[in-house]
N, C-alpha and C positions, 0 to 999 in steps of 0.2 A: 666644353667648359669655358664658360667670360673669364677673360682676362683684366684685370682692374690696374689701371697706368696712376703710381704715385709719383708726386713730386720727388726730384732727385735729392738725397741726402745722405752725406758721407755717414751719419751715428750706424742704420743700421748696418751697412758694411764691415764697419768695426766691431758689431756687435757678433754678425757673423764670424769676422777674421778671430775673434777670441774664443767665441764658441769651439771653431774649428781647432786653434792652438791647443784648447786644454782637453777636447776628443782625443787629440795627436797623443799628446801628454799622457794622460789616461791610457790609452791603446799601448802606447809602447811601455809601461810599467807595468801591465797587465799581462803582458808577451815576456817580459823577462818575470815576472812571478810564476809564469807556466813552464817557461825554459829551465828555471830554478827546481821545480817539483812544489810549487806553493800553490797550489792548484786552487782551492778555499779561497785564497785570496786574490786569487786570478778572476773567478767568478764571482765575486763580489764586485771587482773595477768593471767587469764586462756588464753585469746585471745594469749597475749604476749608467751607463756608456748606451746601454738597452733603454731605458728610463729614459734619457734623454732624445736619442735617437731609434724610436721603436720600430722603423721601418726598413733598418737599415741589416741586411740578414749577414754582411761577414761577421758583426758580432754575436750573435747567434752563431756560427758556427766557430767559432772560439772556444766561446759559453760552454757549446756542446763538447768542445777537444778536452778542455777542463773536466764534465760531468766524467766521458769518458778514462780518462786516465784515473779518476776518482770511483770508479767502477759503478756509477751512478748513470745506469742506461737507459733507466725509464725518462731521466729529465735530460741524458745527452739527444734521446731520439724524439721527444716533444723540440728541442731547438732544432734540430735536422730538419722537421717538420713542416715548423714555422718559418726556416727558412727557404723550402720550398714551395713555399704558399705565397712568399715575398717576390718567388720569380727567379730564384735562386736555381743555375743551372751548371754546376762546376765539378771538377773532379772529386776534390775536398769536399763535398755535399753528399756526393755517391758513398765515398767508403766511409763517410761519417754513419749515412742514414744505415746503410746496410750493413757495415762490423756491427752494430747497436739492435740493430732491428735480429739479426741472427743471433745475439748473444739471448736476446728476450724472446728466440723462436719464433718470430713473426716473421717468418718466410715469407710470405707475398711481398707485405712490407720491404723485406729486405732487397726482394728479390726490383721490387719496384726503384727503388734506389740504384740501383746495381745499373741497370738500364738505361738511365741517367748516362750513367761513365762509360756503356758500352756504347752510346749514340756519338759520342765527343770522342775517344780513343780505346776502340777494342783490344790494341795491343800493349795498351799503360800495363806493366807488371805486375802493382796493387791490384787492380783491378781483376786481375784474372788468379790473383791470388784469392781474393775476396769471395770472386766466384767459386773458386774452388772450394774452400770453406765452407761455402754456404753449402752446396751442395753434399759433401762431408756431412756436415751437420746434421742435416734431412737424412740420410742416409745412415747414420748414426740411430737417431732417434727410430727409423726401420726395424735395426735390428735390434735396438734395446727390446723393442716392443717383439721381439720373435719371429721378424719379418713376416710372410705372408702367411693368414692362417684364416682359414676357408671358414672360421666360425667366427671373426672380428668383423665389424662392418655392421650396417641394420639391417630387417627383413622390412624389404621394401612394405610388404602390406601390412604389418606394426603401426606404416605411419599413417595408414589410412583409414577417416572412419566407417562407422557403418551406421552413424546416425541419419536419421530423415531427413530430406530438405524441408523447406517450406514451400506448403500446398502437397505435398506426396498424399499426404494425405485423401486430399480430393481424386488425384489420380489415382489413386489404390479405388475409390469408389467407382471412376468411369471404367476402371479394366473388370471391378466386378459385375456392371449392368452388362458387359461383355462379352462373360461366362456365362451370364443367366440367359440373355436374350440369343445368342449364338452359338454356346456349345450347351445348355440347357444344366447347365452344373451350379448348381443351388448351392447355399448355405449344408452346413454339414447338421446331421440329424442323429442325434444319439443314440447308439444301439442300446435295444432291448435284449433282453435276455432269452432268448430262444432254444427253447425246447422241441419244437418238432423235429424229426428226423433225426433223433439220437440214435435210433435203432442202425443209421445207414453210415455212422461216423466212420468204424471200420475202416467202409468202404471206398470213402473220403478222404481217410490218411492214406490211402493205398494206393488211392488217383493222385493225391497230392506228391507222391516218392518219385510214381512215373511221369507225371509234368515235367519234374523236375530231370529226371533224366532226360527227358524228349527233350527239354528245354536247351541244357550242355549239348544234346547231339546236334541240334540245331534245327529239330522240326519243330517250328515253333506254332501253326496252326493246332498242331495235334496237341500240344502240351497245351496252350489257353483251351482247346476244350477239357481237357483233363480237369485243368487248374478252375474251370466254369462248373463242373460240376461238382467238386468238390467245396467250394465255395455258397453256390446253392444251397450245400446241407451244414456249411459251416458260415454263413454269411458276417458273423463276427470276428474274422480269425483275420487279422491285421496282417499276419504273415504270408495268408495265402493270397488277400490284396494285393500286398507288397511285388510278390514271385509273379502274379500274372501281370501287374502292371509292366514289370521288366520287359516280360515276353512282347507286351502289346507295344513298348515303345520301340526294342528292339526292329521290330517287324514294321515302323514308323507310324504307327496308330497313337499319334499324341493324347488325341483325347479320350480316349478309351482307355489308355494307360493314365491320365490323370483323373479318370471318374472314379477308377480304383483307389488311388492315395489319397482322394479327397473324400471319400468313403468313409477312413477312418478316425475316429476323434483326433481331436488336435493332443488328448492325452497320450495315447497312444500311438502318436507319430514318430518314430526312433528315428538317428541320423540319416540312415538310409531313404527314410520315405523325405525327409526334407529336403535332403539333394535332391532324389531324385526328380522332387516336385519343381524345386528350382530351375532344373535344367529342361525339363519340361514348357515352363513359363517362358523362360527365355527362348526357348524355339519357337516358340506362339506369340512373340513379340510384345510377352506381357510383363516388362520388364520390374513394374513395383512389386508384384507378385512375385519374380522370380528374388530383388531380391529380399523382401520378409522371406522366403522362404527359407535360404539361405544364411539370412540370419540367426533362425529357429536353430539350425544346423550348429553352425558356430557357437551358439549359447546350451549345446545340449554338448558340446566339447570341451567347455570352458576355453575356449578359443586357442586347444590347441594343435586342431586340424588345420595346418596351413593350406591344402587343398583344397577345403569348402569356402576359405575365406577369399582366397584368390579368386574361385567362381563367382561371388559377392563382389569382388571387383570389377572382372570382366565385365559382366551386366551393368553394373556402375558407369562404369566408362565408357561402356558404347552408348548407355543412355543420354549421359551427357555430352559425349564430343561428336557422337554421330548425323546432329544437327549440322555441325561446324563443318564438317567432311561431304556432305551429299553431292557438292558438284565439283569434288577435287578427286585427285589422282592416289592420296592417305587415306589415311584412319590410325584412329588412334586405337590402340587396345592397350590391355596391361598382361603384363610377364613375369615372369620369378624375380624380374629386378624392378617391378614397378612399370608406369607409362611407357606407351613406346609408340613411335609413328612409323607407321607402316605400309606400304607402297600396294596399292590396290590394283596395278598392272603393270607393265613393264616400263621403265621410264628411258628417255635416251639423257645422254651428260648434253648440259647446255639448259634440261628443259625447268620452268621456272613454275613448283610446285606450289606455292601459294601464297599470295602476299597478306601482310595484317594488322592492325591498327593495335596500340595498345591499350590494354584493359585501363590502365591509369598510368601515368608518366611523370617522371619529376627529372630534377637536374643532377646531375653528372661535376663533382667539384673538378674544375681543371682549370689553372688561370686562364688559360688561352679564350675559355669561354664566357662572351658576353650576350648575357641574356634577354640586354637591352634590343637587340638586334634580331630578335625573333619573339614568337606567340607562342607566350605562358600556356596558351589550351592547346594547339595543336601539334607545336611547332616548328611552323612554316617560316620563312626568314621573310625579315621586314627591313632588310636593307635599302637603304636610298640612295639615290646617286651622289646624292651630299656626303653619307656616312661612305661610298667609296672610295671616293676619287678625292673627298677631303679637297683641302686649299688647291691643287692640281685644277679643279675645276673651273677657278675665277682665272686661271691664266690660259686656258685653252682658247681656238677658232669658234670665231663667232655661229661659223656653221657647224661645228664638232658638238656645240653646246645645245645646238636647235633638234641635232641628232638627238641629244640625250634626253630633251625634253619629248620628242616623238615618241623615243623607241624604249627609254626606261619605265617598268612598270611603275602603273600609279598603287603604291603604298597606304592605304589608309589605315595609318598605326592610331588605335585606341589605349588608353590608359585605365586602367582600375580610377574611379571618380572617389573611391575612398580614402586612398592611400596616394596618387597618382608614380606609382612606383613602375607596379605590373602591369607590361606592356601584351597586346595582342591585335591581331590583324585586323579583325573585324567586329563590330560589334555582337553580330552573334555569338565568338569565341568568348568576348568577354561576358555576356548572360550566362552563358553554360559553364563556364571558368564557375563564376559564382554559386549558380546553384547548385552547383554538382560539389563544391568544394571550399572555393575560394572564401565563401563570407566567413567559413569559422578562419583562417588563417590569416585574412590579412592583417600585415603588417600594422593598418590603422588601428585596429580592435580592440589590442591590449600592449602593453609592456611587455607579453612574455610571445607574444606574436611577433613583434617588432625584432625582440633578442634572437628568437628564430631564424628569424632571414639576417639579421647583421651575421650572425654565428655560418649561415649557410653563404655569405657572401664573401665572409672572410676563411672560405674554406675549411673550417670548422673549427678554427681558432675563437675564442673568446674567454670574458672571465669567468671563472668559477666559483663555484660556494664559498672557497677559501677568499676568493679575492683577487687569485694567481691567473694570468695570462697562459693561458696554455691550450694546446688541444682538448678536441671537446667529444670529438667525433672520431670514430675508426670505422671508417669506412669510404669509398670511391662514390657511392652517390651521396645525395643531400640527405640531411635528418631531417628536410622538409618533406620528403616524398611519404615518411611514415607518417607526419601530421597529415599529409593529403590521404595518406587510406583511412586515417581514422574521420578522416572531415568528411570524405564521402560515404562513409558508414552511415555516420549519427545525420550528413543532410538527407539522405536517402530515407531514412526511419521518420526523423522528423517529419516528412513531406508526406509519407503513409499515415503519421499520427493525425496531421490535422486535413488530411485527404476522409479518415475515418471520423472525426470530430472527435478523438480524445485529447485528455489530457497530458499524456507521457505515453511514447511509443509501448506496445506489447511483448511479450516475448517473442511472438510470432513476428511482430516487424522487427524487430530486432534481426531476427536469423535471417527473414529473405534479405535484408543490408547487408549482411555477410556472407551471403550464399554468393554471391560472386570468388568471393576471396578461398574459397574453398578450396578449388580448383590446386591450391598450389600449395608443394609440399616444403616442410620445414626441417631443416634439420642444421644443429649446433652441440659444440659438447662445450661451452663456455658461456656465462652468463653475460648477454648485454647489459642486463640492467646495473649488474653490479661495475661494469669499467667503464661506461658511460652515466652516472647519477644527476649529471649537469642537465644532460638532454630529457633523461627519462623525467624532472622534476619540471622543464618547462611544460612538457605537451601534457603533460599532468594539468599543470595551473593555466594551460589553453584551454581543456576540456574539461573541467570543472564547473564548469555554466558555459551551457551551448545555447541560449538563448533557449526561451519560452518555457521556462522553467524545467527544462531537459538536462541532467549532468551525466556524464561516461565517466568513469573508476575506471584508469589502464593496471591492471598489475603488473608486477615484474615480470610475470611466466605471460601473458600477453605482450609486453615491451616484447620478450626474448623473443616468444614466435613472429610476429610483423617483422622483425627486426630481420631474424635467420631466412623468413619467406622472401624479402629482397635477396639477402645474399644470395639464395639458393635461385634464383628466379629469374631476377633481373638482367634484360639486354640492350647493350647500349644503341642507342642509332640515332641518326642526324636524318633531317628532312635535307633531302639532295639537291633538289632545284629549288635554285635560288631567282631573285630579280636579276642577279647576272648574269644568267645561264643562259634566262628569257631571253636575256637584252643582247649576247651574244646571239644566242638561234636568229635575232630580227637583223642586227647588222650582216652575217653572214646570208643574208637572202637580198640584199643590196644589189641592185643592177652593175655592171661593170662597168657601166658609165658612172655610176658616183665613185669618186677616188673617198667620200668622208668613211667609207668601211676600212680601209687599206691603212689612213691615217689615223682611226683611232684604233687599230689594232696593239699601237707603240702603250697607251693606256690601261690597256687590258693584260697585264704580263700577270698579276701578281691574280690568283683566285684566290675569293672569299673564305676566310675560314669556318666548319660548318661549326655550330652547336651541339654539342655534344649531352643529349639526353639518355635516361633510362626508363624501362617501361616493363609491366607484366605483360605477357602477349599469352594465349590461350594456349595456342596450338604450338610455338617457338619455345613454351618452358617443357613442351614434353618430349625433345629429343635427347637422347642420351649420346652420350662419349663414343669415341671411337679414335682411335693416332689412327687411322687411317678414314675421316670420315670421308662420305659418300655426295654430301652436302654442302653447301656453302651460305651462311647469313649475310645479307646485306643491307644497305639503306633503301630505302623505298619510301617512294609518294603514294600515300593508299586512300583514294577521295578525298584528296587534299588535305589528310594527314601526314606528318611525318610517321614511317612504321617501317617492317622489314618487308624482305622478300628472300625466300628460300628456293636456292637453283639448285640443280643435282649436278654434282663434280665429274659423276661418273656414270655409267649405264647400269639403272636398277633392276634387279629380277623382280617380278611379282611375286609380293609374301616377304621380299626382306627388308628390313628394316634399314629405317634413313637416321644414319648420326653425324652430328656435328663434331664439333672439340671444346673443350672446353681448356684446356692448357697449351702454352708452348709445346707444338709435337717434336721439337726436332732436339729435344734435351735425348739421352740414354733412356736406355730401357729399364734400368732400376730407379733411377733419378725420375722418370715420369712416374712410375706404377706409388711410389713412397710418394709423391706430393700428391699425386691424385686421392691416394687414402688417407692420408691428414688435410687435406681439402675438401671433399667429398666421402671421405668415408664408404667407397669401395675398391676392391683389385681390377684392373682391367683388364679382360682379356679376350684382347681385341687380336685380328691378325700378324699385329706387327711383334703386339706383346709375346704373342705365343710361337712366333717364330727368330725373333731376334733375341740375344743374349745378352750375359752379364757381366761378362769377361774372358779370357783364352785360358784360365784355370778350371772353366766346366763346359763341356759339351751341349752346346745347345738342343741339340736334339736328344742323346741318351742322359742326357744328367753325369756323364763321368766324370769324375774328378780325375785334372791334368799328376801326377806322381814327380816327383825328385823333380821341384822345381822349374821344369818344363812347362811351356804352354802351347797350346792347341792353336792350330792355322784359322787363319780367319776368311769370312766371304770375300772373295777378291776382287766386286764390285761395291756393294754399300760398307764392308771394315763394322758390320752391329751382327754378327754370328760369326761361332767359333766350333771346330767340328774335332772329335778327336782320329775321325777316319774320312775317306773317301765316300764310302756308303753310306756315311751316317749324311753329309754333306746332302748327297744325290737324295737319300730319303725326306731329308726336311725339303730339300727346291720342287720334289713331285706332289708332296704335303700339301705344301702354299707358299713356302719362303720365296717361290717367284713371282708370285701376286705382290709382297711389298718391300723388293728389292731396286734399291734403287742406288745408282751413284754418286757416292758421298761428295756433298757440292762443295770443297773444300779441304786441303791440308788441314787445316787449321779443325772442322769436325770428324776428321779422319782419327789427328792426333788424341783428340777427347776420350775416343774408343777404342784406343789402346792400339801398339805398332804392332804389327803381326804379318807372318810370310798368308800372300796368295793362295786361293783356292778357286779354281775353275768352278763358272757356273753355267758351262755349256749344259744341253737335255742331253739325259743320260740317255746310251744307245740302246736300244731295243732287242 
């Protein structure tokens, strides 16, 4: 920033020093109206005090003490907010934001707060009263709801469709030249009405009883002949298709057992023959066929066989993620709880399962982060030795200086030509920025563009409809990232529109622009649209004219999916290597004769802060939960993108599944299972969950409840299980309870989980 040198003059000084005296003024009249109980008028001198000094966050948290004591928690915890958007990092901040945030059940919220106070002093009293509260709370709300109940929660494949992509179509045509030309299986031909060999029917239901027997004993040659000739004289009998089909697949004759179900009308295809057709197709790697077929299934149960649907999935998802997977160590399939990554062979801890660029990327609100200092498209940091070393640099050695002109990367930072706001590394990033997204959003465009990025810059502070100052946004990433999925919707469709010479995209371009976004599932029990109106109303009047006479209508139940799809989805990551990193790897390869490595190391103490973005990633949204995951996410350079990379923590068997976390693990085992299902909307039960407990009043392993006010011994190494015997103890540690036993790293989470006498966890003798 220039700095601009006025002539010296006593007025403004003065004008400051008054300004200042009647702040003072104001401030201390305002403090004895709250001292009083005049709270109304307390918030009025501080609002006024706010007006004049907007940037200044103790008054804001005043503001807030006032709302507060006035049991006005939605406007105490917009000031908590705002004052930590200001930079705001105190103790008074913490129990402000989080008594408020708990009081309106905004757990994360709260809990975000809270962390604050526990970073500056974990043993402040408040604070750990706070904490406690909070967790109460949650734990509260558990049992209101009847704590755990194996029928709350969603069925994962509810959330999934079973509509067509765009183009299946086509490939349903190439998998049928496929049947024709290689297993010689034709289009289906209407049975006639046949009369010959009525006289031998008899003889036919008689072969058809003993197939069926032979079939249950397991001579299955002998019964397909049975079932062949009875079929012969009954060639219209869908049933007796159906029973040799079985025989022929069991016996692993796919096609011969599909010439039979394809045999008979599609009228007369019951559940049975559509599975079975299904599963069929999908062993012959005919995955569109398998699943229409499957869907057939599902629409003749009114969708409520969860078994056929689930098979519709499976097919689904190997069709789609199994491109992704072909030279890694996973695969993705789906299970009774949805997606899941799963280990194709045996992996050792340490080994680094696959790294990945994101689907689309946006920003991450967090003051710390400036985005001038990195590329809007990729990531990458764009720091200069200027932006490092700052004023430091015109005072250094004339040869420390020649160093850094050698050995610091050359930078060539580009700007958006439209707006010259949005910064990026390279010119390529910024074509691609554009066409993929950027020209519906920049800032230059419109007014409501502009409102956008000031609103995402001021951490999602801005005015609203009313007029009022206040938060705008609930949520950790930007509300720009949902303009950017819907920018790259509508530029994607656009670009098919006039690729095909129409005049306004089709339905069909439409869907393949969203058929990326597919991928990722949504879930929320609360409406965005309705606590956010500010934001839903700009990206409205963004997308209302997307150029060349294209318009997109967002609804509220659209707002809420894109919205709940980040929540549910999104993961943070920083591109890692920086120009500093570089510049140190070059100094450190300095000969030992040069002392200019040694002497600028004194320069080098402080490392670069990274940028903290967010991103969909393909294959990184489909791992699920585990308090004991197996996994670890981290940053990564992926082709010179910022992106992750997923190591395994631990030694995986072939066939098990790889989880990550998704919460603080090292909370209690009630305290985790209750926020993960108001979080997420499932119970976990995960190894730790099912071997640790909930207190020294019930037995972790039999369920007993402790009698006449006594409590049960606890594990005498991790203090998270309680046993009411000896046996019971030794039964849970040969279970599993020694797989995620571990010694509690602290008095202090010792105390959390209650005092309790000692129990040996030596292996019980033999």
């Amino acid at each position: 920033m220039k700095t601009v040198s006025v002539p010296y003059s006593i007025r403004p000084l003065l004008i400051a020093d008054e300004s200042a005296n009647l702040n003072m003024t104001e401030d201390k009249t305002a403090t004895e109206d709250f001292q009083a109980g005049k709270y109304a008028e307390a918030v009025e001198k501080y609002s006024a005090l706010i007006n004049a000094t907007p940037n200044f966050s103790s008054y804001y948290l005043k503001r807030g003490q006032c709302y507060l004591k006035s049991n006005k928690y939605k406007e105490a915890l917009q000031d908590a907010q705002t004052a930590s958007s200001l930079g705001e990092k105190s103790m008074e901040l913490a129990m402000l934001g989080g008594k408020v945030a708990t009081k309106l059940q905004m757990y994360e919220e709260a809990y975000r707060f809270y962390k604050i106070g526990v970073e500056l002093d974990n043993t402040n009293t408040d604070l750990v009263e706070g904490l406690r509260n909070l967790q109460q709370a949650i734990l509260d709300e558990y049992e209101l709801e009847g704590g755990e109940d194996a029928e709350k929660g969603y069925s994962a494949v509810d959330f999934c469709s079973q509509d067509p992509y765009p183009g299946d179509d086509k490939l349903l045509q190439i998998e049928q030249k496929i049947l024709e030309n290689k297993h010689n299986i034709q289009d289906t031909i209407p049975w006639k009405d046949y009369k010959d060999g009525e006289e031998f029917r008899g003889q036919a239901s008689e072969a058809a009883i003993e197939a069926h027997s032979l079939m249950v004993a397991g001579k299955l040659e002998e019964a397909v002949q049975k079932f062949t000739f009875a079929i012969e004289t009954e060639p219209n009998n869908a049933i007796l298709r159906r029973l040799r089909s079985e025989a022929y697949y069991i016996m692993d004759d796919k096609i011969n057992s599909l010439r039979d179900l394809w045999a008979i009308p599609k009228n007369q295809r019951r559940v049975e023959v559509w599975r079975l057709g299904g599963q069929i197709f999908h062993d012959l790697n005919l995955p569109l066929h398998a699943e229409l077929w499957f869907k057939n299934a599902t629409r003749l149960t009114d969708g409520k066989d969860e078994g056929v649907k689930i098979l519709f999935q499976r097919t689904r998802i190997q069709r789609l993620y199994a491109p992704l997977c072909n030279d890694l160590a996973i695969n993705v399939e789906f299970s009774d709880f949805g997606k899941c990554v799963v280990a194709k062979k045996a992996i050792k801890e340490g080994e680094e399962l696959f790294t990945e660029k994101p689907l689309i990327m946006g920003h991450v609100m967090d003051k710390d982060n400036n985005f001038a200092l990195s590329c809007d498209n990729c990531a990458a940091s764009i720091l200069t030795a200027e932006d490092y070393f700052g004023s430091t640099l015109e005072t250094m050695e004339l040869d420390l200086k020649e160093l850094i002109k050698e050995s610091w990367p050359d930078i060539p930072t580009v700007t958006c030509d439209k707006c010259q706001k949005v910064k990026y590394c390279s010119e390529d990033c910024r074509r691609q920025a554009w066409v993929s997204q950027h020209e519906l959003i920049c800032p230059a465009r419109s007014e409501a563009t502009k409102k956008l990025h000031e609103i995402s810059q001021n951490l999602g502070h801005g005015v609203a409809e009313d007029g009022v100052l206040k938060n705008l946004w609930d949520a950790h990433f930007s509300p720009l990232f949902l303009a950017r999925v819907w920018s790259s919707i509508i530029s994607a469709a656009k670009h098919m529109m006039k690729e095909s010479d129409g005049s306004v995209p089709t339905a069909e371009q439409w869907a393949k622009a969203r058929s990326p976004f597919r991928k990722f599932m949504a879930f929320g029990n609360s409406s965005a649209a309705d606590s956010m109106p500010t934001i839903l109303n700009l990206i409205r009047e963004i997308f209302k004219d997307c150029g060349d006479g294209v318009q997109y209508k967002i609804t509220d139940n659209e707002f809420n999916g894109r919205y709940f799809q980040a929540v549910c989805n999104l993961q943070t990551f920083s591109s890692p290597i920086t120009p500093y990193h570089r510049f140190m790897t070059r100094v450190s390869k300095l000969g030992a004769e040069d002392t200019r490595g040694m002497r600028m190391l004194k320069y080098l103490q402080t490392t670069p802060h990274l940028n903290t973005y967010c991103g969909l990633f393909q294959l990184q949204s489909c791992l699920n939960h585990s308090c004991t995951n197996n996994v670890q996410v981290s940053d990564a350079e992926v082709e010179g993108y910022g992106g992750v990379k997923v190591v395994a923590k631990a030694d995986i068997k072939k066939g098990d599944e790889l989880f990550t976390t998704y919460i603080d693990t090292s909370m209690p085992r009630r305290l985790r299972r209750a926020w993960l299902f108001r979080s997420f909307n499932f119970w976990c039960h995960c190894h730790r969950c099912e071997f640790e407990g909930d207190g020294p009043e019930v037995c972790t392993e039999c369920k007993k409840k402790a009698e006449n006010n006594s409590l049960f011994l606890a594990c005498g190494q991790c203090h998270r299980a309680w046993y009411c015997s000896v046996p019971c103890q030794k039964s849970a540690w040969r279970r599993g309870h020694r797989k995620i036993c571990r010694k509690t790293k602290s008095s202090t989470d010792a105390a959390a989980n209650q005092d309790s006498i000692e129990l040996s966890n030596k292996e019980p003798e033999k």
